[in-house]
Backbone as CSV, one residue per row, in Angstrom:
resi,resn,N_x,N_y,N_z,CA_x,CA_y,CA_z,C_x,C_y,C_z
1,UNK,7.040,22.323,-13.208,5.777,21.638,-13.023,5.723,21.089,-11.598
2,UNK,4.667,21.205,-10.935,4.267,21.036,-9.894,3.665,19.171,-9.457
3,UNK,4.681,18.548,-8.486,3.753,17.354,-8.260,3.491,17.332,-7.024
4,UNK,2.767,16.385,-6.835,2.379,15.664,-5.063,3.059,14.392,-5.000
5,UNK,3.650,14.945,-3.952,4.159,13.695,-2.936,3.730,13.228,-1.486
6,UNK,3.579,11.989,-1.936,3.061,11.121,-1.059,4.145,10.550,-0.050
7,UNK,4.925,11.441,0.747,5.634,10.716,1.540,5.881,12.025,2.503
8,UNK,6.389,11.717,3.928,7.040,12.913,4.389,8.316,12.616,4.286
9,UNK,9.111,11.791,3.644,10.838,11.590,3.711,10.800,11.591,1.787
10,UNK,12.022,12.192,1.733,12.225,12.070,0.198,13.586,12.073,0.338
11,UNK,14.155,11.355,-0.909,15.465,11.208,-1.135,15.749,11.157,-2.419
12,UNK,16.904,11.182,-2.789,17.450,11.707,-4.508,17.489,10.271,-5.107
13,UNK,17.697,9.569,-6.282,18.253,8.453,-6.981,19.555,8.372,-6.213
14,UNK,20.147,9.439,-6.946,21.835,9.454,-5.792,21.962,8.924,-4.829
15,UNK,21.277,9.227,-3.488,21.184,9.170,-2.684,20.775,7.677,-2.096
16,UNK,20.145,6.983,-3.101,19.453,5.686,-3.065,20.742,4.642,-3.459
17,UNK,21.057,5.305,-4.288,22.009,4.526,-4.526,23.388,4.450,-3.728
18,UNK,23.717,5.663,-3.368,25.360,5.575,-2.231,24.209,4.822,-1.179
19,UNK,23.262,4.840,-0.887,23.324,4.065,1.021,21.645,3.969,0.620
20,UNK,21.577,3.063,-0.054,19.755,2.037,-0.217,18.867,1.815,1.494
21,UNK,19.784,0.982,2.532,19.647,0.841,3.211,19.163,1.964,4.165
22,UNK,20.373,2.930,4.533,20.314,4.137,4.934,19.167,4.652,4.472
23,UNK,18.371,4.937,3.195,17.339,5.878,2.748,16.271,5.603,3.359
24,UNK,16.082,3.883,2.703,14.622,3.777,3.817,14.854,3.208,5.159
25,UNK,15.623,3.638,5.402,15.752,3.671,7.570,15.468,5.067,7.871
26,UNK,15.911,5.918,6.924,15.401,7.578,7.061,13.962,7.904,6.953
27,UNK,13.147,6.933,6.839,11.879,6.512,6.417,11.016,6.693,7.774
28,UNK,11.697,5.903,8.810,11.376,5.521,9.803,10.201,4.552,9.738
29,UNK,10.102,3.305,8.914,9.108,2.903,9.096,8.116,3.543,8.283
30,UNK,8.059,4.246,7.349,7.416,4.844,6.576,7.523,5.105,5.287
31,UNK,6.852,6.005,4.028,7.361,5.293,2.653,8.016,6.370,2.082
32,UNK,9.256,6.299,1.325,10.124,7.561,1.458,10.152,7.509,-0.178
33,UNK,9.788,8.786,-0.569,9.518,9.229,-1.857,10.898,9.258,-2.844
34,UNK,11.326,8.363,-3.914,12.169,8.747,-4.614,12.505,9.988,-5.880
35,UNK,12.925,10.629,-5.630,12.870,11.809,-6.762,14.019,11.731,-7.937
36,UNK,13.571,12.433,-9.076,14.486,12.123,-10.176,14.295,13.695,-10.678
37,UNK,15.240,14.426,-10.280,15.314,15.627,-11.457,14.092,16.378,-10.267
38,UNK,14.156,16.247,-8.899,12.713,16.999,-8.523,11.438,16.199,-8.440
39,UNK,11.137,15.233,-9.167,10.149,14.874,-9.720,9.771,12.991,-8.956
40,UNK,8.972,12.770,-8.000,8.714,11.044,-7.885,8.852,10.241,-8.954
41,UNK,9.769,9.639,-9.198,10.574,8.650,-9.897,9.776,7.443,-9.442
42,UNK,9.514,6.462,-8.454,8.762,5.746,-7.247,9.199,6.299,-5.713
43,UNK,8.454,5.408,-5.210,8.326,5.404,-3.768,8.896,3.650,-3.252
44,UNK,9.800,3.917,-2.251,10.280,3.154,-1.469,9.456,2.683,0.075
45,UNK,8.848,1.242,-0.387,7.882,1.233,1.050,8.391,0.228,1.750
46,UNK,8.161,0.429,2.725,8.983,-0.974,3.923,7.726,-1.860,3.671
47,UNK,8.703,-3.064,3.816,8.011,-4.349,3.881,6.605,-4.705,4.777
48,UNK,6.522,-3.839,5.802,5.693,-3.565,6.979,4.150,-2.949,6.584
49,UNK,4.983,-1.531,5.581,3.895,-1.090,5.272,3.380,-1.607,4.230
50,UNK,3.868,-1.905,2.918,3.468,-2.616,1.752,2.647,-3.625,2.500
51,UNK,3.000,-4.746,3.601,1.992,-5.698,4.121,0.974,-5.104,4.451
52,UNK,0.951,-3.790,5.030,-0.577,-3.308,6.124,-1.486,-3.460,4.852
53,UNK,-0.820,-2.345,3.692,-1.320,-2.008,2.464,-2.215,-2.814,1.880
54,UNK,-1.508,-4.648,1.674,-2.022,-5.587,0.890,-2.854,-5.937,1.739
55,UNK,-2.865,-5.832,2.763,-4.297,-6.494,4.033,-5.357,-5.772,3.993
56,UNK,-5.116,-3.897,4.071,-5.884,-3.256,3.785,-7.226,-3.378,2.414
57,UNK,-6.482,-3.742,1.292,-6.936,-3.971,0.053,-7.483,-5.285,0.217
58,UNK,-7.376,-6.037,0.513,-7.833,-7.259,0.879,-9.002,-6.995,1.441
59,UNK,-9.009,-6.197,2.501,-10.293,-6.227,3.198,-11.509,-5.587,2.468
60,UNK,-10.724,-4.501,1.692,-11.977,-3.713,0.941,-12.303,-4.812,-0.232
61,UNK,-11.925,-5.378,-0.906,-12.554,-6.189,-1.737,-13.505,-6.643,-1.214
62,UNK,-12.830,-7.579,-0.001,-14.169,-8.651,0.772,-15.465,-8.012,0.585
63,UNK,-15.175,-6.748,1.635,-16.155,-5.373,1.945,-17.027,-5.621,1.008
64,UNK,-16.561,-5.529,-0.675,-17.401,-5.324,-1.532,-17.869,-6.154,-2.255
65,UNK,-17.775,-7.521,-2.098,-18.189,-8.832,-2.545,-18.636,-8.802,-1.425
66,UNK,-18.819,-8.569,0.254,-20.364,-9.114,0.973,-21.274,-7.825,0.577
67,UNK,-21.181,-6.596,-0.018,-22.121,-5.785,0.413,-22.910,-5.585,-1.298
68,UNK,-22.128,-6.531,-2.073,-22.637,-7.243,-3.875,-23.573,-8.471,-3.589
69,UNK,-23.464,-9.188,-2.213,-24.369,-10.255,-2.128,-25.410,-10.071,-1.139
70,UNK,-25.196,-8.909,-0.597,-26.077,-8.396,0.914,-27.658,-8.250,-0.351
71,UNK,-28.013,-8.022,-1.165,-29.138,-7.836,-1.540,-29.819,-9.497,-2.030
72,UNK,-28.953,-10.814,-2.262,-28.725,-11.629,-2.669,-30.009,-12.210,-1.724
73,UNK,-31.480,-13.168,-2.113,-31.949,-14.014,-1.144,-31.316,-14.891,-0.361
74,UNK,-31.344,-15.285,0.802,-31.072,-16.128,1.831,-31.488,-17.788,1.267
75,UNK,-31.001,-18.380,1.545,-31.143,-19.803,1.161,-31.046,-20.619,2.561
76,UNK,-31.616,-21.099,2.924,-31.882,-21.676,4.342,-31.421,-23.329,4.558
77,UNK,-30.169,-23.675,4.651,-30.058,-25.509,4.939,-29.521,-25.704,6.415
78,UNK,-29.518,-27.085,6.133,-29.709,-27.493,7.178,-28.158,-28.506,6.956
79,UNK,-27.325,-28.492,7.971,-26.184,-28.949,7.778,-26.543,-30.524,7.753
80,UNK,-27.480,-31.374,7.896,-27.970,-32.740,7.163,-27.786,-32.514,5.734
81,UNK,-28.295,-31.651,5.320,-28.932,-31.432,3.993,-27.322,-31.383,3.284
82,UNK,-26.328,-31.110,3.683,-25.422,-30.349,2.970,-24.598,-32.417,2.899
């Protein structure tokens, strides 16, 4: 059976396990696919990228809570008023 992988570095369980460190430094900074039997078991992401990731997602939410209120009327005060 045929999968997709989402990484250009892959490494075995085995392999994760004799040298963890070593695997994702083989990464370069990038997210290195774990395989089991052939098959993505998970993916190993550096701390770097997992952050871009969660910022990324962050932003698209916002994105879509201002563009859920962009049709919303305007309400006009006056910082006295507040």
């Amino acid at each position: 059976m045929a999968h997709l992988i989402y990484a250009t570095v892959t490494a075995s369980v085995s392999e994760l396990k004799k040298n963890p460190m070593g695997t994702v430094s083989a990464g370069e900074g990038q997210t290195v696919a774990i395989l089991n039997r052939n098959a993505p078991a998970f993916y190993c992401v550096p701390a770097g990228a997992y952050e871009a990731l969660m910022d990324r997602l962050e932003d698209m939410e916002l994105n879509a809570i201002a563009d859920a209120r962009a049709e919303e009327p305007v309400v006009r005060v006056k910082l006295d008023e507040l």
